[in-house]
C-alpha positions as CSV (number, residue, x, y, z in Angstrom):
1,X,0.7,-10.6,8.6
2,X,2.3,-9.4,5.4
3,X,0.6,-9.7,1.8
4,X,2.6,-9.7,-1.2
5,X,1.4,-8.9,-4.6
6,X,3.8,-8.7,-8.3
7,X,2.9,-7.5,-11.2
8,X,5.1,-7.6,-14.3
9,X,4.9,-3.9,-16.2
10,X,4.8,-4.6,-20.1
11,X,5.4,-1.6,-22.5
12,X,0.9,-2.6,-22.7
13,X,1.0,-0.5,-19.0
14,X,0.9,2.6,-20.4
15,X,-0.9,6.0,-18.6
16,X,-4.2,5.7,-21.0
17,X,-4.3,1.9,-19.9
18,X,-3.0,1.4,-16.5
19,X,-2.6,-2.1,-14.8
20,X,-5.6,-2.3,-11.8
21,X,-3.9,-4.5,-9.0
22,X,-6.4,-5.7,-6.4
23,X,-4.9,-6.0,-3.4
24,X,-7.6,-7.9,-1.3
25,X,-6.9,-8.3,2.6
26,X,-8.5,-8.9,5.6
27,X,-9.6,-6.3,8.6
28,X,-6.9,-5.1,10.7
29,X,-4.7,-2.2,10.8
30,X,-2.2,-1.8,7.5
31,X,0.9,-1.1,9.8
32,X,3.8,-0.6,7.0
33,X,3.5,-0.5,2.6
34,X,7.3,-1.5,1.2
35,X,7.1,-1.3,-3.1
36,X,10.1,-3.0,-4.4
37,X,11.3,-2.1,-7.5
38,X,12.9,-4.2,-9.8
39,X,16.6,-2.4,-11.5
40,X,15.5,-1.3,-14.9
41,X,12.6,0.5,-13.7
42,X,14.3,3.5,-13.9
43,X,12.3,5.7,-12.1
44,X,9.5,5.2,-15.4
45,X,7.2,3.0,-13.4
46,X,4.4,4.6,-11.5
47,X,2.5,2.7,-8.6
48,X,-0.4,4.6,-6.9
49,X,-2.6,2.5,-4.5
50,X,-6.2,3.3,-3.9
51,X,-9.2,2.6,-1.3
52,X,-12.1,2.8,-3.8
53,X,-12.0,6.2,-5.5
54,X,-9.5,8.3,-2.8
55,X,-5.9,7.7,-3.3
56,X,-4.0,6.9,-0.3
57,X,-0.5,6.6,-1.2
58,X,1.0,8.7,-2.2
59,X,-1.0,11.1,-0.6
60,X,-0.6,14.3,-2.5
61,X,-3.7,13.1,-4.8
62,X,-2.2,12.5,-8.6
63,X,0.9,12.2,-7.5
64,X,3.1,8.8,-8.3
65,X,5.5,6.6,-6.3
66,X,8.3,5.8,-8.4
67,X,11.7,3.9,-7.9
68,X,14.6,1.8,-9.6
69,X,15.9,-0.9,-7.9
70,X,15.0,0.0,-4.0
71,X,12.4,-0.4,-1.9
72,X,9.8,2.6,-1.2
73,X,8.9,1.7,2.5
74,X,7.1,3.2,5.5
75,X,5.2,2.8,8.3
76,X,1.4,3.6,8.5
77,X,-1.6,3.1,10.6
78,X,-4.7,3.0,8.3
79,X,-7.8,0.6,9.5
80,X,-9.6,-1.3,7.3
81,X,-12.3,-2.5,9.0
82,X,-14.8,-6.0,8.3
83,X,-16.6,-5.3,4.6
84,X,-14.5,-2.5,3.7
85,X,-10.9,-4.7,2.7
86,X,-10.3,-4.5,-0.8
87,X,-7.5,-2.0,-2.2
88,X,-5.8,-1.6,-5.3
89,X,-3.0,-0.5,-7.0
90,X,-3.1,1.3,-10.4
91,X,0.5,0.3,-11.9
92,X,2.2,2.0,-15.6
93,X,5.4,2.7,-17.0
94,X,6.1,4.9,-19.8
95,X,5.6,2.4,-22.5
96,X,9.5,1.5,-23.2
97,X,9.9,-0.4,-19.9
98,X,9.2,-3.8,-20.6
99,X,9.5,-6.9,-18.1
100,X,10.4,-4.9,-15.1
101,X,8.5,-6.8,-12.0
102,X,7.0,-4.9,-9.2
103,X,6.2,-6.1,-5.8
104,X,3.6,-4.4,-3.0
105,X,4.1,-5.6,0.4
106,X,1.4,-4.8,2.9
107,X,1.7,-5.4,6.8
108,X,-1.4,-6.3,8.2
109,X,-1.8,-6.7,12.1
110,X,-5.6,-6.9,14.4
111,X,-5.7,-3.4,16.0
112,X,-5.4,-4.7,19.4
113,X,-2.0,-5.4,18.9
114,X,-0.8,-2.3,17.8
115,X,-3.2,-0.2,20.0
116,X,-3.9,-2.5,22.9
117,X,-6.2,0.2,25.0
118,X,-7.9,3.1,24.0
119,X,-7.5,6.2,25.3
120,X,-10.2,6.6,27.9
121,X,-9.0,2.9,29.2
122,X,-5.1,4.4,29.6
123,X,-7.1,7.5,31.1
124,X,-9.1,5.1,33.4
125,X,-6.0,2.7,34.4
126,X,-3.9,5.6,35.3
127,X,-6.5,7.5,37.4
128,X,-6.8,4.2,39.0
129,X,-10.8,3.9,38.4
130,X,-10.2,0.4,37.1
């Protein structure tokens, strides 16, 4: 599954009053993040996406993700498990961009598919225990 989510940045998204961006899913395993940036950003907009208080992407905590026209993608495995589903994005450009759309896509799959068998079940099948 893949979630999408836009926001438009108005010269209002400013550092002192970022955009919030919830980005609600469902449990699973977030599998790959792709943030396409419209041409005109300019490398002015800033996208940081959050669980709660503890930033997760970019990792290096205050840090920005930033982009004119490309797509900022990669592959991650981060679970998200039943009750605990809700992220969000804190979005801002430098207050001159105006009208420059933003898009987070979110790949979304149940853990079984990406990690069929544990560990100790892969130790167990090879051993031939099972």
């Amino acid at each position: 599954m893949f979630y999408s989510f836009t926001h438009t940045v108005t010269t209002a998204d400013i550092v002192t009053a970022k955009k919030r961006l919830e980005l609600p899913l469902t449990a699973g395993v977030i599998h790959q993040v792709d943030m396409l940036f419209q041409d005109g950003a300019n490398h002015e907009v800033n996208i940081q996406i959050f669980y709660a208080n503890f930033q997760l992407w970019p990792s290096n905590r205050g840090a920005t993700i930033k982009g004119n026209a490309t797509v900022v993608s990669f592959r991650e495995f981060y679970e998200l498990t039943h009750g605990s589903v809700a992220l969000h994005a804190f979005i801002w450009g430098d207050g001159v961009v105006d009208d420059i759309d933003v898009v987070i896509n979110v790949g979304l799959l149940p853990k079984a598919i990406l990690q069929p068998l544990s560990f100790d079940e892969l130790l167990a099948a090879a051993s031939g225990l099972r």
